[in-house]
N, C-alpha and C positions, 0 to 999 in steps of 0.2 A: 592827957595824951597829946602827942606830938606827931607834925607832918609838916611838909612842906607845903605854902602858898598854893603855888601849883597845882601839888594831890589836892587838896581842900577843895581847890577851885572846878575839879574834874569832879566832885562829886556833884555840882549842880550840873553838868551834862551827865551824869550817870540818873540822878532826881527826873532830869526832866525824860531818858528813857525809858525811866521805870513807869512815868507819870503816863508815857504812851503807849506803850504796854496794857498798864490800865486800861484805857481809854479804850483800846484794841477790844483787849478781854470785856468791857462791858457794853461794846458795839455787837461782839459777837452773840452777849447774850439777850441783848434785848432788841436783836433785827428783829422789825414787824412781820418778814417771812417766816421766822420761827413760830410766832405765835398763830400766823394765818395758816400754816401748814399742817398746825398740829389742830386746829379747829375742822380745817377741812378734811382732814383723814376724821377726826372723830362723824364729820356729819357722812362723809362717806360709811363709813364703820354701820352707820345708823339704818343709813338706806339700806346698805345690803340688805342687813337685819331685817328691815321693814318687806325689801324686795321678797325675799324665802319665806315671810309671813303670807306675805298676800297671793305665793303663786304655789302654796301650800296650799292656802283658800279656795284658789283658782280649781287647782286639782282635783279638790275631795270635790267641788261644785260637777265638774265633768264628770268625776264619777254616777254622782248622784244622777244628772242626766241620761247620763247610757242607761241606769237602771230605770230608771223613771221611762225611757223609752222602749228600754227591753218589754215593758209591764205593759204596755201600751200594746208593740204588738203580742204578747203573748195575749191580752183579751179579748183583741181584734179577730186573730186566729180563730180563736175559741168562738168568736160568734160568728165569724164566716161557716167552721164548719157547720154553726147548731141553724143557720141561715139555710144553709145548703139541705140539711136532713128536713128540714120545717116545710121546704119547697119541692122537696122531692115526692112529696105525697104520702112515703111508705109509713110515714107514721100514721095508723088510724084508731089507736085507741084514744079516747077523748082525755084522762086524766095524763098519760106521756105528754100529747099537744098542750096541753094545759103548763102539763111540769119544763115542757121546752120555751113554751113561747114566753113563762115567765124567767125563766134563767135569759132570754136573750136579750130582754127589757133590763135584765140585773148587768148585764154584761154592758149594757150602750152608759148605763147609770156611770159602771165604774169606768167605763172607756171615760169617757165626759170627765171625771175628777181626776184621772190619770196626765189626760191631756192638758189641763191645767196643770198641774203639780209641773210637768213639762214647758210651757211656757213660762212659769214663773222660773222654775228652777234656771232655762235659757237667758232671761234676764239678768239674775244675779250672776248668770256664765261672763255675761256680754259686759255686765260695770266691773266685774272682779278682772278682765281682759283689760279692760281701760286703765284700770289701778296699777295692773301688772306696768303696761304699756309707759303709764305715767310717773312709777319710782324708779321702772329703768333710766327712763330719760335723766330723772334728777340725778339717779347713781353715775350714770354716765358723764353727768355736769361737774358734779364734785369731782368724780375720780379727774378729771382733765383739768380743773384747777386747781387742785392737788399736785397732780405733776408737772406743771406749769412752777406753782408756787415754792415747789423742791427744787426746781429748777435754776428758778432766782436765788431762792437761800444757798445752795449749793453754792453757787456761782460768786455771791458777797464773800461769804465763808472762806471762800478759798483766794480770793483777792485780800479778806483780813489776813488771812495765815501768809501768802506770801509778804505784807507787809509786818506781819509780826516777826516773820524769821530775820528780813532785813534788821528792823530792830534791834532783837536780841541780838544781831552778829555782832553790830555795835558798841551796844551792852558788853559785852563779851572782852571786845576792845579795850573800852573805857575802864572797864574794873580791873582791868590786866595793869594801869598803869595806878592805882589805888593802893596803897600799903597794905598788906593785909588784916593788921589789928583795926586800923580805919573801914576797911571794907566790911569786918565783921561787927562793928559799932552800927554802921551804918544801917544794913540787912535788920540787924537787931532795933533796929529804931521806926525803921519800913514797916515791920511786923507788930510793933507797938500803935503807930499814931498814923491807922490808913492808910500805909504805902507811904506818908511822905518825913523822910527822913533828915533831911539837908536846904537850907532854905538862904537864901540870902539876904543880906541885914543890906538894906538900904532904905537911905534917909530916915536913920533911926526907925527901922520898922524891921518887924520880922517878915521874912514873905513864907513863913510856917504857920502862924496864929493869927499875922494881919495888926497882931499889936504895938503900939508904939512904945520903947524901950524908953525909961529916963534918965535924965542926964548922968545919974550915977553909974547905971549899966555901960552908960556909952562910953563916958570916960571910964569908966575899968577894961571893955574891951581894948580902947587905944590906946590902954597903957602896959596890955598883956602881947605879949611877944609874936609876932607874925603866924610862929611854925606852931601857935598854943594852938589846940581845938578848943572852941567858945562851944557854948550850948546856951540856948536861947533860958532863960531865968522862967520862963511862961507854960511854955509847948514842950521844952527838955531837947528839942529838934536843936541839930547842929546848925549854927549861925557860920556860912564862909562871907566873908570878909569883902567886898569890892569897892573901887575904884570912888563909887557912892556913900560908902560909907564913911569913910571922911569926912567928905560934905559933909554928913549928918552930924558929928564932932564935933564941926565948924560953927556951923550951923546953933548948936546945942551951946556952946559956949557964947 
């Protein structure tokens, strides 16, 4: 394949756009917002979770208490009235007195276990209110630096994107002045060996593989025609030609 000096030499500014590009592309992906963003939506995610657990908890607990109070006074009731008939005298048959005064000794028994069940149940009201109290808090933390940390990645993201459009405009430019059998070597060469397809040969070295070229390679290239495309004997990456490279010749000889 053949081109001119020139085009050759345009594809190491089209390499090193491509190369920023890259660079772009894997800023975008491994900003530390991205990953702190998606940790704290999950630990938010968790707390909700956790929150609707415990004020589920909460709930059935208040339930339990009204009834556990209801119980309370309906036995209270119950023995005010049998208090009330005990005291009013009308009762004179000895085995009725007998059958009241022991329902009302049954009734203080049960009032007495009721009332407990009622303070214990108020306890577990009062830690499961704290619980409640204490995952909103955390939910409330994550959610806000969560949307903080959306904030930031948004804000990178969009500073990469405008400098990737710049870029690419570039880009755009650059390959516009590229032959197109070269343009499509090149692409084709991108796609092969990580993005980098074009590299320049100084001081006998490729700047594709980093290897040094020997004399035989060098003097074949300076004996093959300016507008020849070279490719590196190593890496298969296109070698352009510069100013250095001679040297290297020179140098070799």
């Amino acid at each position: 394949m053949k081109a001119e000096p020139a085009a050759q030499a345009r594809l190491l500014d089209l390499q090193n756009l491509d190369t920023e590009l890259q660079r772009l592309d894997h800023r975008a992906r491994t900003l530390p917002e991205v990953t702190e963003a998606a940790t704290l939506k999950e630990r938010a995610d968790e707390l909700e979770a956790e929150l609707v657990s415990v004020r589920t908890k909460a709930s059935d607990i208040e339930r339990r208490q009204r009834k556990a109070e209801s119980d309370v006074e309906q036995v209270r009731n119950r023995a005010d009235r049998d208090n009330k008939a005990l005291e009013s005298g009308q009762i004179t048959n000895a085995k009725e007195l007998q059958n009241l005064q022991s329902e009302i000794a049954s009734l203080a028994r049960r009032q007495g276990e009721l009332e407990e069940i009622v303070l214990e149940v108020m306890e577990q009201s009062e830690e499961l209110s704290s619980e409640v109290d204490r995952v909103a808090a955390a939910r409330e933390e994550a959610v806000a630096e969560h949307t903080a940390t959306v904030a930031r990645r948004d804000t990178a993201l969009a500073d990469i994107h405008l400098e990737r459009t710049r870029v690419s405009q570039d880009r755009e430019r650059v390959a516009e002045e590229v032959p197109a059998d070269l343009l499509a070597l090149y692409d084709k060469l991108r796609a092969q060996y990580d993005g980098v397809a074009a590299a320049p040969l100084r001081y006998g070295r490729c700047g594709g593989c980093k290897l040094v070229l020997s004399t035989v390679e060098i003097n074949e290239i300076k004996a093959t025609a300016a507008d020849e495309v070279v490719r590196c004997e190593d890496c298969r990456r296109i070698l352009v030609r510069t100013e250095d490279s001679d040297a290297a010749g020179r140098a070799a000889e």
